[in-house]
N, C-alpha and C positions, 0 to 999 in steps of 0.2 A: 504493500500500500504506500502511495507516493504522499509526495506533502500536500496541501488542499491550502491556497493561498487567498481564495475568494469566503472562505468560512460560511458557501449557502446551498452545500451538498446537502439535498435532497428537494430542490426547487428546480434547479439543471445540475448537466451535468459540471462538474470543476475541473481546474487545466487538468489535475490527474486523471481524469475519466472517468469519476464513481458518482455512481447514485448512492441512495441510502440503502445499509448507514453506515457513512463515512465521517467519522472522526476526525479524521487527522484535518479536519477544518479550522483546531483550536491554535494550530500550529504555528500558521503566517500569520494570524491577526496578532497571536501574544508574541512573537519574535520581531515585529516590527514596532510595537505597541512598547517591548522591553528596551528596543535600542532606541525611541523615544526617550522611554523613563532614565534610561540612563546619560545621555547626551544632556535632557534639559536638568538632571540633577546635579552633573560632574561639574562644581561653580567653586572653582579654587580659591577664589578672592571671597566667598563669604565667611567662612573661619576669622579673617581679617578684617570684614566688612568694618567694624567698628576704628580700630587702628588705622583702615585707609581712609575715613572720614574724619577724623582726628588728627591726622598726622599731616605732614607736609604736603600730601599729594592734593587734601581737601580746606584744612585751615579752621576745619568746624569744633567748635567746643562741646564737650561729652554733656552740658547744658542741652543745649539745641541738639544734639544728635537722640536726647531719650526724651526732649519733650515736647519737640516741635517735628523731629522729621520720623523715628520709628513709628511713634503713632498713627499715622497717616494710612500706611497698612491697616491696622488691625480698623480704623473707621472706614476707609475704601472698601474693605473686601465686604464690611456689613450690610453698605451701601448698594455693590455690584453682586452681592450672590441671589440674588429675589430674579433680579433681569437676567441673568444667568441661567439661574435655574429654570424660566420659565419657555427662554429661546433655546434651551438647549437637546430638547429631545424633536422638538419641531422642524430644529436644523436637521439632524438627524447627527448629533455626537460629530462628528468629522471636522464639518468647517470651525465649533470650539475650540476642539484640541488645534487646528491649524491657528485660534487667536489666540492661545494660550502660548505658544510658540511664539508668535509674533511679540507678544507682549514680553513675555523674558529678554528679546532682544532688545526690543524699544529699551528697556528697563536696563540693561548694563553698558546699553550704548552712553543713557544719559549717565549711569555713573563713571563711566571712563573718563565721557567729554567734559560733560557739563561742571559747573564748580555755584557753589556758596546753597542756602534755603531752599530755595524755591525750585533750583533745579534738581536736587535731590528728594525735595518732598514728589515731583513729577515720577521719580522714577520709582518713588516706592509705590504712585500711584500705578502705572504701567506691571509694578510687580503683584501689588493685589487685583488688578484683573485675571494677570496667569494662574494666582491665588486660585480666585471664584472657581476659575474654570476647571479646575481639580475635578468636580461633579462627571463632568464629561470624561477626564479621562479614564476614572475607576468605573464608571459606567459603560463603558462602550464594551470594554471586555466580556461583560456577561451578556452582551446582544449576538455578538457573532460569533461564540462556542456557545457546543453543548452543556446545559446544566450540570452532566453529572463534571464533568473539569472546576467545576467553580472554585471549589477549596484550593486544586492544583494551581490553576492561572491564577489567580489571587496571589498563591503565594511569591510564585516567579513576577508577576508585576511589580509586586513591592519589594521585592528582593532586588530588583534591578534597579528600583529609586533609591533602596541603601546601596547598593554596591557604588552606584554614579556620583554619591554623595561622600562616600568613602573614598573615591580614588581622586575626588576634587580634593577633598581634604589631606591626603595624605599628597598628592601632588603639591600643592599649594607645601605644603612644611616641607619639604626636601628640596623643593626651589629657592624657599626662605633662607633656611636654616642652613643650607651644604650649598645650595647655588649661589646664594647671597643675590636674589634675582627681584627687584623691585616690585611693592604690590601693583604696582600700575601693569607691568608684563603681567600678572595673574587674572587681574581682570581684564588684558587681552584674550587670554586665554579662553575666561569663561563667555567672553562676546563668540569667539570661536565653536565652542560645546554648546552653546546655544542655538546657534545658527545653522547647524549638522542637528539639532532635534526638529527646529522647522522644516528641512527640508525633510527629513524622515517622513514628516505627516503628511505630507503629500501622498505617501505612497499608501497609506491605511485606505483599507477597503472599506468602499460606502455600505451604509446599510441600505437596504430598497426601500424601508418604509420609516414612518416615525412611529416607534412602536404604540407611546403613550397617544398619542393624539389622532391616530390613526381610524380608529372609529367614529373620531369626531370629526373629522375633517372628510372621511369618507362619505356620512351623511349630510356633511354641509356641502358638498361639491355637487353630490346627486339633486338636492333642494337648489342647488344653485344653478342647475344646467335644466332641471326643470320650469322655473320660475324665468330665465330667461327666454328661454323656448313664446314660453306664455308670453313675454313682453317682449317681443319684437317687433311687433305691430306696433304698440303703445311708444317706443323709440324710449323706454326708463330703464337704459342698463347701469351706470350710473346709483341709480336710487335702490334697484336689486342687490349692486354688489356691496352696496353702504350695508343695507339692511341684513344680507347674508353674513358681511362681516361681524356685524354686532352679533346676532345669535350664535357663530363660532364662538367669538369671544365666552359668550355667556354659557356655552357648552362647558367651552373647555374650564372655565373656574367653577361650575358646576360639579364636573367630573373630578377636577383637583382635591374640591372639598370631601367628594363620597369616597375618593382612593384613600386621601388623607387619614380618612373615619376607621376605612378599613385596614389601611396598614398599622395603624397606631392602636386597633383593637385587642391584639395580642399581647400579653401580658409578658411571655417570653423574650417575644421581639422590639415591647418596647424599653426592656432592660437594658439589652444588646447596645440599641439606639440610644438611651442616655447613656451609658458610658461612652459611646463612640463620641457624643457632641461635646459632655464634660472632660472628656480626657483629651480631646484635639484642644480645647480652651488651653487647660494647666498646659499642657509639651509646646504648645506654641509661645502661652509666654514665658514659660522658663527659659526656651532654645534661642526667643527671640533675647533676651537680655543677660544672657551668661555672661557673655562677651563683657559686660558691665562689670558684671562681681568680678570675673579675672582679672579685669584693672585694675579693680579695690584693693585683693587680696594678696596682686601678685607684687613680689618683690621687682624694684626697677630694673638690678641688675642682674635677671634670670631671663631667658629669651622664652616667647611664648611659643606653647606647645601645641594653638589653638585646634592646628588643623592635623597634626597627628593622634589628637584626641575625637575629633571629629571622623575620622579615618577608622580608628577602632572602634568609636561605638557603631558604625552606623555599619562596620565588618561581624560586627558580633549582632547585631538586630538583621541581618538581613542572609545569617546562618539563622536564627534564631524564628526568621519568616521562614524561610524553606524546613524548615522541622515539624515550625505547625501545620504547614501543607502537607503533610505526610503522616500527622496522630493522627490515631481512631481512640476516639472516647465519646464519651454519651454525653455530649455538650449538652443538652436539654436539662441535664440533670444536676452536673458538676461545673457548669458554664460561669456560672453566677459568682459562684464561693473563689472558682479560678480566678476573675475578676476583680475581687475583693480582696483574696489574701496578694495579688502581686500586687495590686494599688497601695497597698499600705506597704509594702518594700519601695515603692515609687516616690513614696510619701517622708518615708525615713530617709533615706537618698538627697531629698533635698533638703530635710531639716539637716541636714549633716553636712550638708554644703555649704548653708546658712553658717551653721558657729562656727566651722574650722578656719584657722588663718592659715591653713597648710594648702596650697596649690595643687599638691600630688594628690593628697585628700577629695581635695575638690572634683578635678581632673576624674579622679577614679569612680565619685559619687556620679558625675555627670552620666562616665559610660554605661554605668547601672541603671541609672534612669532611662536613657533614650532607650537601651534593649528592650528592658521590658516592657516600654510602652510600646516602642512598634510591633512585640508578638502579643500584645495584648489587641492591638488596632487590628493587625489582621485576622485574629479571630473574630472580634467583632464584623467586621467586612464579609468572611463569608458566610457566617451564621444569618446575616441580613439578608443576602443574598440567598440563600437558602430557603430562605421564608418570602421568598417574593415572587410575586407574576413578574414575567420581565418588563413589563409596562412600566413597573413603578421603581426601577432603581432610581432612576435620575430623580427623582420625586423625594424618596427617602430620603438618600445619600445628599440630596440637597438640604433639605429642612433639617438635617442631622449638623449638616455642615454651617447654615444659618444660625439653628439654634447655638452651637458652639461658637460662633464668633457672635453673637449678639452676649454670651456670656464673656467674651472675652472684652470685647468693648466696655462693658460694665468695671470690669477689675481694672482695664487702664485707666479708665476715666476716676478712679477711685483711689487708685495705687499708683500714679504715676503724675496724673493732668489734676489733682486735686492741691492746688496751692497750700490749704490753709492745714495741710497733713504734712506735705515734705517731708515723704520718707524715703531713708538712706536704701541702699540698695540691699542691707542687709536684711533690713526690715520687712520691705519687699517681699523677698524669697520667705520670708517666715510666713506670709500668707497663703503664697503660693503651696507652699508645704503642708501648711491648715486648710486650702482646700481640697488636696488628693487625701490628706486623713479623713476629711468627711464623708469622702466617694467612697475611699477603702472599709469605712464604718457603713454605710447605706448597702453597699453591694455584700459584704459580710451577713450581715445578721441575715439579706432578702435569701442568701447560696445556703444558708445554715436552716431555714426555715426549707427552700426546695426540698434539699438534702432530707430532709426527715422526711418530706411530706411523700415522698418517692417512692423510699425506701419501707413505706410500711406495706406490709404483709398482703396488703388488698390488693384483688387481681387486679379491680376494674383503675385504679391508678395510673396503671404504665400508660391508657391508651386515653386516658382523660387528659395527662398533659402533653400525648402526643399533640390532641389539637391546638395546644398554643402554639407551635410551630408548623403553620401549614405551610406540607408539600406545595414546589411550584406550581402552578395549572397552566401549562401551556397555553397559549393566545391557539 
């Protein structure tokens, strides 16, 4: 059996020549899909980001770099993930990922060129559209393979965003440190690995339909080519298509609201989904502001380790993604408690980051952290997936994605943009820290409560809460 690079063996035949059921369809989309994720992740110069905005290359003071231009991000993407999420399955996932590409570039061109506030607020702005656009590109994967692959491609997708991220990182330190090679050539660099992702996306295969919207657009087209027919005599196409458009509209937030209703009914799955939106909140602002503490903590005249640390953890989280693509355990049942007890190792990791004046300390808590959170994200990821019509990942995976940066917004606006608080960086982290113990506390007691309630003796149990996690139903 050859490779299947089109992923829609059983509708024609593919270059290979198979009808159903051909497999190997999951093949090309997630090998293209992975030198994507690895290209637009390999950004050598972000380890540094903060140092190269600081330092002689940018002239910005560590004032303005955490309180006027990092934020910018975290309220941009709050702003862009609703128009995202709502153009993104209509586009049909492709031409996204193609602006999410574009936008990484925009985004390191202006940090190359540009210099002082406003040009750098622009480029974190260009960076939280590539942000938003995240939706589409975890999403597209589960459109063009087969369900049963979902655990596997899952794992190898996010395995190749740590790997990409890991060898910018480690790139980035051996150029620093052994090549003595200026951050300005590093963020050439990553203008380069960026640029080799847009062009990848080109070549990802369209899907033929839009899944979510596709019923509703298929009866607004037939109301539309009917209702024209009717008025062409009358000479009001114009006032048809006005009038067709509005009732799409009104379909489609209609049908938003009833998926909404239904995917969030599941009590399994909408566990899964707050820890996926509370846990991208804490890992984003901790990863966005590390960079901060190491200049607190680190001694001047000790060279930073930024991106060799970045290197290991994201080489230890994306061995640690490909392992959980490969357990067999009874997620439904041990899913919760697994959530719980690593959140509260996630949660010590950063209070221990918080009090240590030790770098290597620090350094070592960090890589702790990132691993477990990214095999704890992609279990969440496909457990989601698992429990979904394919209609509604963009859907989920959006509002998942929303809710977590509407939580994150809150905490910068609190923690960072609140004048009349000014707190040190230390201080900070202590919160950050106090909020993964509250998750590791909330998902604990819910995994200890499953756990019992599973485990008792009764037949009819096992197949009662099989239903909180419903099988896909194919479209």
């Amino acid at each position: 059996m050859g490779f299947c690079w089109s992923g829609e063996c059983g509708n024609r035949p593919c270059r290979a020549g198979h009808y159903m059921p051909c497999h190997a369809g999951w093949v090309g989309p997630t090998v293209l899909l992975c030198i994507y994720g690895f290209c637009s992740m390999m950004r050598p110069i972000e380890p540094f980001l903060t140092e190269f905005l600081t330092g002689t290359c940018k002239n910005l003071t560590t004032e303005q770099v955490t309180r006027q231009v990092y934020p910018v991000w975290t309220y941009s993407s709050l702003l862009l993930l609703i128009p995202v999420l709502l153009v993104t399955d209509f586009l049909r996932y492709k031409p996204v990922i193609i602006l999410q590409g574009l936008s990484y570039v925009i985004a390191f061109l202006l940090v190359l060129v540009g210099s002082g506030v406003p040009s750098t607020q622009l480029a974190l702005f260009s960076y939280s559209i590539a942000t938003a656009a995240d939706v589409a590109y975890f999403s597209y994967i589960y459109i063009v393979v087969h369900a049963s692959y979902y655990q596997r491609v899952t794992s190898y997708v996010r395995a190749s965003i740590l790997l990409g991220y890991s060898v910018g990182g480690l790139l980035g330190q051996l150029l620093v440190s052994l090549g003595g090679v200026s951050l300005y050539c590093l963020a050439f660099v990553t203008l380069i690995s960026v640029s080799i992702a847009l062009i990848t996306s080109f070549f990802l295969p369209m899907p033929k339909t839009s899944l979510f919207l596709n019923g509703t657009y298929s009866a607004q087209q037939r109301n539309s080519d009917e209702d024209d027919h009717n008025s062409e005599s009358e000479d009001s196409d114009n006032r048809v298509k006005s009038r067709m458009a509005a009732k799409h509209i009104g379909r489609m937030f209609r049908r938003l609201i009833l998926d909404f209703k239904t995917c969030y009914s599941s009590a399994a799955l909408l566990f899964f989904c707050i820890w996926a939106a509370t846990g991208r909140c804490g890992f984003y602002q901790v990863s966005g502001y590390v960079q901060l503490l190491w200049v607190y903590i680190q001694p001047q005249n000790v060279t930073a380790y930024n991106g060799g640390v970045d290197a290991i953890s994201t080489l230890t989280g994306a061995a640690a993604t490909v392992a959980v693509g490969h357990m067999s355990l009874e997620w439904s049942v041990w899913g919760e408690l697994i959530l719980g007890g690593f959140t509260l190792l996630i949660a010590g990791s950063v209070f221990l980051m918080d009090l240590t004046d030790n770098i290597w300390i620090s350094y070592t808590c960090y890589i702790l952290f990132k691993t477990v959170y990214m095999q704890l994200s992609t279990i969440c990821t496909f457990q989601i997936a698992k429990a979904l019509n394919r209609k509604r990942y963009a859907l989920v995976f959006g509002v998942n994605s929303f809710v977590g940066t509407v939580l994150q917004s809150v905490l910068t606006a609190i923690v960072i943009n609140t004048k009349s608080l000014q707190l040190t960086i230390t201080s900070q982290f202590f919160i950050y820290a106090s909020y993964f113990a509250v998750i590791a506390l909330l998902f604990t007691v819910r995994g200890v409560y499953t756990v019992l309630h599973m485990k008792r003796p009764a037949a009819g149990n096992q197949a009662e809460r099989a239903t909180n996690l419903p099988e896909e139903s194919h479209p």
